[in-house]
N, C-alpha and C positions, 0 to 999 in steps of 0.2 A: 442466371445460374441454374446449373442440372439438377434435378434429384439430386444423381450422385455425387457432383461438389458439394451439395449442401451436407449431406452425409457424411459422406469421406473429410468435411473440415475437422478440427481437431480445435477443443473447449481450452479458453485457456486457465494458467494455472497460476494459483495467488500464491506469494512467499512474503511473512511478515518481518520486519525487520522492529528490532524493539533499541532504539538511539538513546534511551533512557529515561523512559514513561515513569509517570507512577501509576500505571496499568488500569489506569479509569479507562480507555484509550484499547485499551487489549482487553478488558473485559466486554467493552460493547465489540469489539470484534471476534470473540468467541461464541455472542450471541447471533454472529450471523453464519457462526457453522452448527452451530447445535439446535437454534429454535427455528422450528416449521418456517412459521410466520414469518422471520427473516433470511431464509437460509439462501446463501447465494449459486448454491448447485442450481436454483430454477434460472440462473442464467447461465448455467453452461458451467460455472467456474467451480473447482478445487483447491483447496489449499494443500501445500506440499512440503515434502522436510527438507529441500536443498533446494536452496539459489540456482542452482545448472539447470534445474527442471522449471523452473518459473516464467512466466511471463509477464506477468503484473507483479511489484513491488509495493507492499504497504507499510508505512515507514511513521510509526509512532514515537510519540517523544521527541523533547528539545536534544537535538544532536549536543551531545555532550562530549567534554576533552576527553573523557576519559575511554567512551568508545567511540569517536568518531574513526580513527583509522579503523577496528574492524567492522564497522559497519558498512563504511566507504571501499572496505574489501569486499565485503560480500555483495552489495550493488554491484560491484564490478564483473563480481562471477554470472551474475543474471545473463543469459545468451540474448542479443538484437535478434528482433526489434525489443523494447522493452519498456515497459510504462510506470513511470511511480506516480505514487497516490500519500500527496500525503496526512495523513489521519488526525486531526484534531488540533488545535493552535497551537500546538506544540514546537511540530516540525516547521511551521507556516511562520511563527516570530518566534518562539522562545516562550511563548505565554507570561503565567506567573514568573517562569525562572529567566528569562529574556536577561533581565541586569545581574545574574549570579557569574560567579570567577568562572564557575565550571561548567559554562553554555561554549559552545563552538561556536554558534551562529544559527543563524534561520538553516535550513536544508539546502534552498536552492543556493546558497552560496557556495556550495560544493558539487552539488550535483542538478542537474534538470529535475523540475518539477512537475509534473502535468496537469495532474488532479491536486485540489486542494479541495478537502472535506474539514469544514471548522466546527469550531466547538468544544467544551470542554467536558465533558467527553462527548462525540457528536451522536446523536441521537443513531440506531442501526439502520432507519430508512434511509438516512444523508448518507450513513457508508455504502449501504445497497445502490444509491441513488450514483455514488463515485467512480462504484466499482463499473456502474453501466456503464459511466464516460469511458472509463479506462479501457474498456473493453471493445468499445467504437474507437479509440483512439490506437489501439491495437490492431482490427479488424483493418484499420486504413495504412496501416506500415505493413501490413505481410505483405 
């Protein structure tokens, strides 16, 4: 690769999707835009206000009835290639809420999963640690 490929590449950009946390889940992923020590800018990445601009998808919480269609809208808005990540055992089985009326299911039963980052909440190395797959996993689809 050139200098200027390497230059002219473009960092990609995070969009959180929240399927119905109870935001243990989004507080450690706030600590990886605000504190130094985990901030995910030293890999290139940004978080952003709309799905259209995204490339990585982080997807907290038991996908629940109540928002799963607009959740499953807004993944949809995400432009190919596109990676989701999904953030803490939540999305991964259902966790603690797995047997409640108002779970939809694990995530990947509706949608592809790429990344799974477990934990309840996962610690922000493991997210940092996600978001690097996600981003190798990205790097290989453009």
């Amino acid at each position: 690769m050139t200098l200027f490929a390497h230059l002219a590449g473009r960092s990609p950009w995070l969009y959180r999707i929240n399927a119905g946390s109870c935001n243990g889940c989004d507080v450690e992923l706030a600590t990886t835009a605000c504190i130094p020590r985990y901030d995910v800018e030293r890999l290139g990445c940004r978080y952003c206000g709309s799905p259209r601009h995204a490339d990585i998808v982080l997807v907290t919480g038991p996908l629940t009835i109540r928002v799963k269609d607009k959740a499953l809208h807004l993944w949809a808005e995400v432009p190919d290639p596109k990676v989701t990540v999904a953030v803490g055992v939540c999305p991964i089985s259902g966790g603690v809420f797995r047997e409640s009326y108002a779970i939809a299911g694990p995530l990947d039963r509706f949608i592809p999963v790429d990344v799974n980052v477990p934990g309840c909440p996962p610690r922000p190395q493991a997210i940092i640690e996600g978001i690097a797959k996600a981003i190798e996993i990205w790097a290989q689809r453009l």
